[in-house]
C-alpha positions in Angstrom: 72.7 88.3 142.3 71.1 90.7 139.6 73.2 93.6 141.0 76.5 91.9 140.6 75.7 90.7 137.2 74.4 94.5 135.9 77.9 95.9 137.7 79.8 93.7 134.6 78.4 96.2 132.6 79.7 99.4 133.8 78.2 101.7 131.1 74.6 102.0 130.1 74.8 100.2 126.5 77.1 97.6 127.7 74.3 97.0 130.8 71.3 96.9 127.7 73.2 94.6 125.5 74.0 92.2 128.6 70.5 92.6 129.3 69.1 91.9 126.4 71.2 89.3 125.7 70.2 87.1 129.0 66.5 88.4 128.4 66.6 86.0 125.0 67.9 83.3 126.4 65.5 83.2 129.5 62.4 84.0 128.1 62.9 81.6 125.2 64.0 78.6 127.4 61.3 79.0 129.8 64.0 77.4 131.8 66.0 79.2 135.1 69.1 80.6 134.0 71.5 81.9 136.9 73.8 84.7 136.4 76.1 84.1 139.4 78.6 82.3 137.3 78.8 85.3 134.5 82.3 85.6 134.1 82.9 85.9 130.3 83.1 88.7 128.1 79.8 91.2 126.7 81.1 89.3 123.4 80.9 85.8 124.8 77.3 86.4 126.4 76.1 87.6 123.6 76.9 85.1 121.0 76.1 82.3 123.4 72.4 83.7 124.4 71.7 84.4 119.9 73.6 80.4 119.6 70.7 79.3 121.9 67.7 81.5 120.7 68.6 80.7 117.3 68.7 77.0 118.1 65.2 77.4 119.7 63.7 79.3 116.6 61.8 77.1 113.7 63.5 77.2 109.9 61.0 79.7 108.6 61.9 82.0 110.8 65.6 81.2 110.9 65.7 81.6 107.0 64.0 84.7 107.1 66.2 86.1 109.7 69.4 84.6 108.3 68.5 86.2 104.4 67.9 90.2 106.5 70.4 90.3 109.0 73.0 91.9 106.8 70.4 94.3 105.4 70.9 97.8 106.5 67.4 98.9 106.1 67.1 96.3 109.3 69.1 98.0 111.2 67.9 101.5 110.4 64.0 100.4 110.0 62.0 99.4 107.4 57.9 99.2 107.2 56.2 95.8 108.4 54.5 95.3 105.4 57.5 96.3 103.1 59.5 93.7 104.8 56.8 91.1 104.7 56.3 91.4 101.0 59.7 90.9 100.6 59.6 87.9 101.9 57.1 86.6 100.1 58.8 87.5 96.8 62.1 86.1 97.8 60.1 82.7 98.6 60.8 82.8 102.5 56.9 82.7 103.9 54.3 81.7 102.1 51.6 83.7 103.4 51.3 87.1 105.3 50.0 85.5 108.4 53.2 83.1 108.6 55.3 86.7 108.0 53.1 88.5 110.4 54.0 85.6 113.0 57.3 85.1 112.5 58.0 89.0 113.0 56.5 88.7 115.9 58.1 85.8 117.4 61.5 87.9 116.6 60.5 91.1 118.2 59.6 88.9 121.4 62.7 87.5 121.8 64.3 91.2 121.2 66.0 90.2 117.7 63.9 93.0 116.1 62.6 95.9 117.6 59.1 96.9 116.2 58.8 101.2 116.2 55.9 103.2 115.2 53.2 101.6 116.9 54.2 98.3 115.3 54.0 99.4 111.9 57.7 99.7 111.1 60.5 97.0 112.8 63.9 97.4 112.7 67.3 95.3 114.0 69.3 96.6 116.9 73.3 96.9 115.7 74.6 95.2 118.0 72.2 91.9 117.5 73.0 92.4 113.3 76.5 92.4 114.2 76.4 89.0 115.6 74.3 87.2 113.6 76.4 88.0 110.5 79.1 85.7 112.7 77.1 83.4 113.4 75.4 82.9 109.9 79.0 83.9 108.5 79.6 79.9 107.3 75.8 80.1 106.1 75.5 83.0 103.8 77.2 82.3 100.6 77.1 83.1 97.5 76.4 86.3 98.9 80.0 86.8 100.6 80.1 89.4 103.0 83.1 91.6 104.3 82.4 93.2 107.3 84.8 95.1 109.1 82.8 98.4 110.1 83.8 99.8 113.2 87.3 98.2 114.0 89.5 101.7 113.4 90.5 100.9 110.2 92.4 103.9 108.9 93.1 102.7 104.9 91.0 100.9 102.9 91.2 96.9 102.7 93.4 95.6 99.7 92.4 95.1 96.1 91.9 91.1 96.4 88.6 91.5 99.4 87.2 93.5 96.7 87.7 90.8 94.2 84.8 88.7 95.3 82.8 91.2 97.9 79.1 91.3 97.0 78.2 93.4 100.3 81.0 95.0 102.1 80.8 96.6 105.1 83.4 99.8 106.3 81.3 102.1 108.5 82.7 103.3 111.7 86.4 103.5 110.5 89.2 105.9 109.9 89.5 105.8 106.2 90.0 108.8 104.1 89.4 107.3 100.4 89.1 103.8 98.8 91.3 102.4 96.2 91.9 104.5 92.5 91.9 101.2 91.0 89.3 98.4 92.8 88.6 95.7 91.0 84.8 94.5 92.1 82.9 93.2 89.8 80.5 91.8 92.2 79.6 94.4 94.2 75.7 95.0 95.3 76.1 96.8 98.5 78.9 99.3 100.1 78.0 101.0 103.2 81.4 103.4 104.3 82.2 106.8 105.6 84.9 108.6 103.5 86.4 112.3 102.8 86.9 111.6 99.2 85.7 109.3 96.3 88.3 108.3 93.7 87.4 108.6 89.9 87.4 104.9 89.8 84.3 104.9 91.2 82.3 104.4 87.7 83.6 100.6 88.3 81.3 99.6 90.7 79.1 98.6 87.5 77.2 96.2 89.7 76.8 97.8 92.9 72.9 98.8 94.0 73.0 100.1 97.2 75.7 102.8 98.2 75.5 103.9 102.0 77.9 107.1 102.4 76.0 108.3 106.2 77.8 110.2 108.7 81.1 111.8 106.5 80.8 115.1 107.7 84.2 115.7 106.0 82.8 114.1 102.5 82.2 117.4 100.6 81.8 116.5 96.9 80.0 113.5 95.1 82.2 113.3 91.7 80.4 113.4 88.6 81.6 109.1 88.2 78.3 108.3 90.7 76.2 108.8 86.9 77.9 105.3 85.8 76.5 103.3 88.4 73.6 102.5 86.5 72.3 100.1 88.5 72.2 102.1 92.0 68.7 101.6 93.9 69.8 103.2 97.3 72.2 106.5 97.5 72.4 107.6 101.2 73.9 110.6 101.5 72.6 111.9 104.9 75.2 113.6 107.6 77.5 114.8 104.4 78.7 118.1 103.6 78.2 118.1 100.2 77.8 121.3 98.3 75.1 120.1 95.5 74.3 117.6 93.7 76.1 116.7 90.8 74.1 116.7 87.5 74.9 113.2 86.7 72.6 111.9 89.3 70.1 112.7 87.3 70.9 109.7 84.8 70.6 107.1 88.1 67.3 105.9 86.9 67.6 103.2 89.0 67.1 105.2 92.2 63.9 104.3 94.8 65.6 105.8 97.5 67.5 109.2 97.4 68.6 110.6 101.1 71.3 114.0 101.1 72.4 116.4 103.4 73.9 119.2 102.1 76.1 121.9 103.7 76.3 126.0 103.5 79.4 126.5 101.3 80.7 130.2 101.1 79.2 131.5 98.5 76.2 129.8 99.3 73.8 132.7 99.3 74.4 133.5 95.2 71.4 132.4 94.6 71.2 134.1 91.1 73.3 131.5 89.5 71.8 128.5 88.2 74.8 126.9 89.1 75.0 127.5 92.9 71.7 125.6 92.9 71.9 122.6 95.4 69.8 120.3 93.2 70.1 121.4 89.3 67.1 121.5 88.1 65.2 118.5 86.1 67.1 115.8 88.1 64.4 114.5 90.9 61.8 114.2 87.5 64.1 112.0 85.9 64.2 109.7 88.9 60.7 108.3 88.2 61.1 105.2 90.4 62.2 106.9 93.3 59.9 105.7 96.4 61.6 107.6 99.0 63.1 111.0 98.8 64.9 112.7 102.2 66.2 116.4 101.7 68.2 117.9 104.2 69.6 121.5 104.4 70.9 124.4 106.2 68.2 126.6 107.2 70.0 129.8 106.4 71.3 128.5 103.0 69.9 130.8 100.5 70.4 128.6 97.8 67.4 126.5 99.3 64.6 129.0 98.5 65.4 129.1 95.1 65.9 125.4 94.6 62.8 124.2 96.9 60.6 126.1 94.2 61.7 124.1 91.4 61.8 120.9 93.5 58.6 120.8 94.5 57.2 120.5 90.6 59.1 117.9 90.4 58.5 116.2 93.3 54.8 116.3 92.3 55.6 113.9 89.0 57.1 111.1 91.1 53.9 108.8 91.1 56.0 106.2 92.9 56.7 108.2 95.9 55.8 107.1 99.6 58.2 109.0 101.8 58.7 112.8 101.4 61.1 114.8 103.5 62.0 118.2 103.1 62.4 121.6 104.7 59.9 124.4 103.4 61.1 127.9 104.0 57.2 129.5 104.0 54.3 127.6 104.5 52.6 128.4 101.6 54.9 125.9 99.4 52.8 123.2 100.7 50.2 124.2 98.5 52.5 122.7 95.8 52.0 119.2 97.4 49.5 116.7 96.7 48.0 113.4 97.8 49.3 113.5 101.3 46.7 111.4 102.4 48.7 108.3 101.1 52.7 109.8 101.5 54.4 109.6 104.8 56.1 112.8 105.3 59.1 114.6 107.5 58.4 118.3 106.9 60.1 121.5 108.5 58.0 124.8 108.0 59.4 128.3 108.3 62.9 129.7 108.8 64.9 128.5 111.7 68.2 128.0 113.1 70.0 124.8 113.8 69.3 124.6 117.3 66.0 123.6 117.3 66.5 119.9 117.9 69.3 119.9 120.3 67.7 121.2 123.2 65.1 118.2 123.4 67.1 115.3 122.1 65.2 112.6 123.5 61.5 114.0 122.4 63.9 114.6 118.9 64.3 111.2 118.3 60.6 110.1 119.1 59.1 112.6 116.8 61.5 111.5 113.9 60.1 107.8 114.0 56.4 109.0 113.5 54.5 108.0 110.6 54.2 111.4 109.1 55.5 114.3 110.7 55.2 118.3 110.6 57.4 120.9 112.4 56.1 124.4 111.9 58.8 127.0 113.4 58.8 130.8 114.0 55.0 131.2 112.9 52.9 133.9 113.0 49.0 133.0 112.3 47.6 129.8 111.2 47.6 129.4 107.5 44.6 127.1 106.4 47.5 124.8 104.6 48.9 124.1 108.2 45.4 123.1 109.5 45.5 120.6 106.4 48.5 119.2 106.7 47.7 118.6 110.2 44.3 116.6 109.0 47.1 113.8 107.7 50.2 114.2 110.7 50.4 111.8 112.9 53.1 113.8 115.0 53.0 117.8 115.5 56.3 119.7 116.5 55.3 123.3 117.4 58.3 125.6 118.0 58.0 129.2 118.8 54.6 130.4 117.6 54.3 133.9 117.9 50.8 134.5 118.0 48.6 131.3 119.1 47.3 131.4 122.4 46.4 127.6 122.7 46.8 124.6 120.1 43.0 124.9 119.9 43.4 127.4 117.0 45.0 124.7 115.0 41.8 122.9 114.7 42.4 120.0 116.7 38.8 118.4 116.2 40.2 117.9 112.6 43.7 116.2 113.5 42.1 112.8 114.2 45.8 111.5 113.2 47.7 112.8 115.8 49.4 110.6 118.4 52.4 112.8 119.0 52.7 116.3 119.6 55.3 118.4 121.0 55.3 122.4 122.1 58.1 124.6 122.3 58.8 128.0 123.6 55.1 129.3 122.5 55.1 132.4 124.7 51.8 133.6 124.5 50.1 129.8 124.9 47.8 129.8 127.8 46.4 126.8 127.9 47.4 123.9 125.5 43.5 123.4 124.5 40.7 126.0 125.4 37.1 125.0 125.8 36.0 128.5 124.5 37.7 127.6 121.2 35.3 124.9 120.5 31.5 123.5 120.2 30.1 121.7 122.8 29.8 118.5 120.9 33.7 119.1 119.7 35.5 115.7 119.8 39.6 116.9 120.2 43.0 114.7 120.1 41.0 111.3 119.9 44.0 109.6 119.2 47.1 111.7 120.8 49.1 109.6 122.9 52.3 111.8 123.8 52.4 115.2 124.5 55.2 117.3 125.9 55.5 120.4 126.5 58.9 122.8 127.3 59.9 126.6 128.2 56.4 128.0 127.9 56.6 130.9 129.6 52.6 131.7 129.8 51.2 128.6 129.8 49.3 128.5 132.8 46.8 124.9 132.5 47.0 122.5 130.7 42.8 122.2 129.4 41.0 125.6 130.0 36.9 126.1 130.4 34.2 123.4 130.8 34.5 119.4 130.8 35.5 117.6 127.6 33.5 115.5 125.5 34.3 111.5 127.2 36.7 110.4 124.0 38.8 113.6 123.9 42.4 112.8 125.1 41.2 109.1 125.3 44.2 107.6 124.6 46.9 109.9 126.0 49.8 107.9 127.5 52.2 110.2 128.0 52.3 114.2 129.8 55.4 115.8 130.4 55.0 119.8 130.9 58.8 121.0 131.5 59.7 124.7 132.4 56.6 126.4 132.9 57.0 129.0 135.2 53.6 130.1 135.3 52.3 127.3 135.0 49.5 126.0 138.2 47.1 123.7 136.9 47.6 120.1 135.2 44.8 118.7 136.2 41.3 119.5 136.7 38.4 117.5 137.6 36.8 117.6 133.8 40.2 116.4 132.3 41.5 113.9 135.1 38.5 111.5 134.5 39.1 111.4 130.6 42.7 110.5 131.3 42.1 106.6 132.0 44.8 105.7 129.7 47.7 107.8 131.1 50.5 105.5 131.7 53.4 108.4 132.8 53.3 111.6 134.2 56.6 113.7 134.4 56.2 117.7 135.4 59.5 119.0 135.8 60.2 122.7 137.1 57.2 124.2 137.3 57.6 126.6 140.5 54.0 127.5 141.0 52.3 124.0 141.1 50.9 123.6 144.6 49.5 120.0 143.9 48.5 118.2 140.5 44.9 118.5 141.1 43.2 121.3 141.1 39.7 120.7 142.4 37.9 123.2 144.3 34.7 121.0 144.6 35.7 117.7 145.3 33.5 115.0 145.2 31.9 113.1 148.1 32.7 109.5 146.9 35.9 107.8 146.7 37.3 107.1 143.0 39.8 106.0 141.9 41.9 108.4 138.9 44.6 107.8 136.3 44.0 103.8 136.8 47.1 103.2 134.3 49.5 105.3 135.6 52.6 103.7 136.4 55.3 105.9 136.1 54.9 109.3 138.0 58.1 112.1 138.2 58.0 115.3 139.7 61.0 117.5 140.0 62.0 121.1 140.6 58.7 122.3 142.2 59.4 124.0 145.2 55.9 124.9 146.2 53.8 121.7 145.8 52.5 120.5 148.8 50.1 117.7 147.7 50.4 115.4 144.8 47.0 114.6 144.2 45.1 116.8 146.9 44.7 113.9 149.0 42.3 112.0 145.7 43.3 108.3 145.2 45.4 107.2 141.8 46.3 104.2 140.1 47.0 101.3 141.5 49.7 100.2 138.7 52.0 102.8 139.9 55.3 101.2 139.9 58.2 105.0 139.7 57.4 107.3 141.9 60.2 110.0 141.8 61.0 113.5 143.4 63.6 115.8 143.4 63.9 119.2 145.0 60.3 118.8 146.3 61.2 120.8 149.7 57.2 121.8 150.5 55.9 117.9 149.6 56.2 116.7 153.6 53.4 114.3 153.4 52.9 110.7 151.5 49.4 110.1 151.5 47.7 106.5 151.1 46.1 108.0 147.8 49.7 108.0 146.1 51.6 105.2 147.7 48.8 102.5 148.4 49.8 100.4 145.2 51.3 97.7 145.8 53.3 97.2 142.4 55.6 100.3 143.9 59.3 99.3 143.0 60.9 102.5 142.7 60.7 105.7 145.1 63.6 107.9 144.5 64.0 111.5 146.2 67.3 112.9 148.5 68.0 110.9 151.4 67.1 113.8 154.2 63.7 114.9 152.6 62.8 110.9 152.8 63.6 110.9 156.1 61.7 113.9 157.0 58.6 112.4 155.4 55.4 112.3 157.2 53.5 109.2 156.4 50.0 110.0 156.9 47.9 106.9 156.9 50.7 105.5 155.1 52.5 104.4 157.6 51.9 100.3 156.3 54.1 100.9 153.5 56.7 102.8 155.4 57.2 99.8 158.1 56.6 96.9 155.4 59.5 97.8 152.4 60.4 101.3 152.4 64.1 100.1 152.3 63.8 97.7 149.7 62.7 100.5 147.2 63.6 104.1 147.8 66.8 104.9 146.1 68.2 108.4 147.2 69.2 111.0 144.4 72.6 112.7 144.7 72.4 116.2 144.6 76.5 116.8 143.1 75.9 114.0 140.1 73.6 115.0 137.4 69.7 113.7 137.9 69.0 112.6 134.5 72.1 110.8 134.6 71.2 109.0 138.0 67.2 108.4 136.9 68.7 107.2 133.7 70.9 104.1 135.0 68.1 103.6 137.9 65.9 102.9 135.0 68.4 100.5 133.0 68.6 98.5 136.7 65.2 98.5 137.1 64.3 96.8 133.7 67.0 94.2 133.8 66.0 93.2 136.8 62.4 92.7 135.5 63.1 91.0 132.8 65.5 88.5 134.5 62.7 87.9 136.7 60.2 87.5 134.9 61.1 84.6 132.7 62.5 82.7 136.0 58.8 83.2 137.3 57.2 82.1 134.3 59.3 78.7 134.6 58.4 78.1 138.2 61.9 78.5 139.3 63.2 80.5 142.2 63.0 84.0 141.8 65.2 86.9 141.8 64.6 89.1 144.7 62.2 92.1 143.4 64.4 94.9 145.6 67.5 95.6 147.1 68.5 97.5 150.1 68.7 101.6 149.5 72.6 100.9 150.1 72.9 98.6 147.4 71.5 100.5 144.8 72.8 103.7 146.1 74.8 105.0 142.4 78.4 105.5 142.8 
């Protein structure tokens, strides 16, 4: 039944959307809901399962959701408590508790989505999308005109502008708006357009002015000045030039997000007016709360204008969010009072690549509370190390000289829950015992850590046993393309690792096993009691996952690919029985030797390994396995909350063998 139902959707989004969709409906209802009779369109299911959650939630909540849903800040993310004190201005809760319940009621039944370790929640599009149906008859005086994303190619006609107050043209064809609209109500336009027409100094009312994604949208007329009453101007994924002088006079602003683009004679940096910011326009902006820069990293222009921009900067006492890119490190010395900003920051001269190779780890280090990227270094400069006492997320990208990230003082970054390394050649081990005092207390709080092309990294913790709260909290390791790389685990580090909840090593040729222990102890014990997910590709020489030590018995993924020396399963690996998912290539699973595991071989072997195709890409394949694998768990798990039949917990190796 759940297979048929997750073949409707033939494409990953469509499957999460379905997903989700029938995930509202069941866990809400408490009630079995069968899919065998799903015949109607993504469209349909959707708007029926929202019609019955909605009907379910109480009129606090419904209000508050109803008032949001056509706020784009929901969409992209906006801070728990910002969001809750709006609220309470606006008259919608009447205490933060209530809020603080309500938002989590929402994010349970999946109509928010709470980021950032809960501190920041946001909407998913396609969930805003209906709701601003389904409220459509509810929402006025505010009328709404949404038609983002149905290939509009000219802009609508001058009577929906008449009486718009929000109107909604993202995701379209058109090139410019009207020379002539008449809107007089106008608080909110969110569009993507190559041009602006002079006419644009009419918008007298509007407030919020979303122009994301026009990479052909290469000059903001001089007209944007007139919109006195503009809070938001979202510029980001533009190719604009500069900004014009007259944003200067937009003292309206609290947020201000560009992207500017390397024009031809963008390395003139002698001329005041080939700056990319003039100068004197970010002080004038004194209400400004968030402020997001970015630019080319060769653009000449930049180093000029950052030196200006940062004085500046410093004499906006309103601002929370800072992002910008910092050609040397020490322009951070021109920053202040980082202990209450969140910050995006890029250090040091790169090119545009950077990003593209990891795009997932990209995306997770962007949603951190306050972030630093330091690229190309050489040396530590003590302003790093200080910067790092306030990150909560680390991006380290081609250091030239630092031999572990013990150098960076990691007893001080007490912050830091996400960390990522990067083609650091002459790393040897990510933290070094020799680096540090006995009593040295490192990472406390790190939770994700991921490391790729480190071609010298050979362990992961060098020298004696850490202190019991270092690495505490770690959930995630992921070392990728370490060719030197032998050690993960040692004895000392495994048993601080009790939190570790997924474990993927991906081509790392000399790894023999994960554990490296030459004195093993005489007792059984149990390691890694929270690992559930475990992945271990590309490594041609491992022979023993664990060295024959018992692991967690929450494992539920256990997957291998191109494992040709791993011929033995043993009971220390397997034994759990929460095991849904074994994937590897059909012959090496039959070739398996199950030494003392020979229980779980006989008893549902079938019903969970999932062979891997070698001529279809294996993220690709791991990827939609995953998508199957959590709408089947959360279809089951609200039927067996309600006491109702469940769904089968595993198919055949057949059925689930990817097209």
């Amino acid at each position: 039944m759940f297979w048929s139902f997750t073949s409707h959707c033939s494409n990953s989004k469509s499957l999460k959307r379905c997903q989700g969709c029938f995930h509202l409906a069941a866990c809400i209802s408490g009630d079995r809901l069968s899919t065998n009779n799903i015949t109607q369109s993504e469209d349909r299911i959707l708007l029926n399962a929202l019609a019955f959650v909605l009907g379910q939630l109480g009129s606090a909540a419904n209000t508050c959701l109803k008032y949001r849903a056509s706020n784009l800040e929901m969409m992209e993310g906006t801070h728990k408590e910002d969001l809750l004190e709006r609220w309470m201005k606006e008259d919608l809760i009447t205490t933060l508790d209530e809020g603080e319940q309500i938002v989590q009621h929402l994010v349970n039944v999946v109509l928010l989505e709470s980021f950032q370790n809960g501190r920041s929640i946001r909407m998913p599009e396609e969930i805003r999308k209906e709701l601003l149906n389904f409220y459509k008859g509810e929402m006025n005086p505010i009328l709404l005109v949404q038609l983002d994303g149905i290939g509009l190619t000219e802009a609508p006609k001058n009577e929906a502008w008449e009486e718009a107050n929000e109107m909604y043209l993202m995701s379209n064809k058109i090139s410019k708006l009207p020379d002539n609209p008449n809107c007089p109500l106008l608080s909110a336009l969110f569009l993507q357009v190559k041009s602006l027409p002079q006419s644009l100094s009419k918008l007298v009312q509007l407030q919020k002015f979303i122009l994301r994604s026009c990479e052909l949208f290469k000059e903001l007329p001089a007209e944007i000045g007139k919109i006195c009453h503009l809070e938001v101007l979202d510029l980001e994924e533009t190719e604009i030039k500069k900004l014009p002088v007259t944003v200067g006079k937009l003292t309206n602003l609290t947020s201000l997000k560009v992207s500017f683009y390397l024009s031809a004679n963008g390395n003139r940096n002698n001329n005041p007016s080939n700056r990319i910011i003039p100068q004197n326009v970010i002080s004038g902006l004194f209400q400004l709360e968030e402020l997001s820069i970015d630019v080319n990293p060769v653009d000449e222009r930049w180093n000029e204008t950052i030196k200006d921009l940062l004085k500046e900067v410093c004499c906006l006492n309103r601002l929370h969010f800072l992002k910008l890119h910092l050609p040397v490190a020490i322009l951070l010395n021109d920053l202040r009072n980082l202990s209450w900003m969140h910050f995006r920051f890029i250090v040091g001269n790169h090119l545009k690549r950077i990003i593209s190779r990891l795009p997932h780890d990209s995306i997770e280090f962007e949603e951190q509370e306050s972030c630093l990227k330091y690229v190309n270094g050489e040396g530590i400069p003590t302003v790093i190390n200080q910067v790092l006492q306030h990150a909560t997320a680390f991006f380290l990208d081609h250091h030239l000289t630092a031999t572990s990230l013990s150098e960076f003082r990691v007893k001080t970054m007490e912050n830091l829950k996400f960390c990522v390394l990067q083609e650091c050649n002459e790393i040897e081990a990510i933290a070094n015992a020799n680096d540090m005092d006995d009593s040295d207390v490192i990472l406390q709080s790190l939770e994700y850590l991921s490391v790729y092309y480190m071609k010298n990294l050979r362990s992961v913790w060098k020298g004696q046993s850490l202190r019991w709260t270092s690495l505490l909290f770690l959930k995630v390791l992921k070392p990728y393309s370490c060719p030197q790389l032998t050690t993960i685990f040692t004895l000392g580090l495994v048993q601080n690792l009790n939190n570790l909840e997924e474990l993927v090593v991906e081509d790392c040729p000399k790894i023999n096993s994960l554990l490296v222990c030459p004195d093993k102890p005489s007792w059984k014990r149990w390691y890694l009691p929270k690992l559930k997910k475990m992945s271990l590709h590309y490594m041609p020489k491992l022979i023993s996952v664990f060295g024959g030590e018992w692991i967690s018995q929450s494992l539920e993924w256990l997957s291998f690919y191109d494992c040709p020396s791993l011929k033995i399963l043993s009971p220390g690996v397997v034994h759990s029985s929460k095991i849904k998912v074994i994937t590897g290539e059909e012959d090496w699973c039959s070739a398996l030797k199950w030494r003392g595991s020979e229980g779980l071989k006989s008893r549902n072997l079938d019903d969970i390994f999932i062979p891997i195709e070698r001529d279809i890409d294996l993220r690709t394949q791991l990827a939609a396995i995953s998508d199957q694998l959590q709408a089947q768990m959360q279809i089951t798990e609200p039927t067996k909350q309600s006491g109702g039949p469940g769904v089968k917990a595993g198919t055949s190796s057949k059925q689930n063998q990817l097209a």
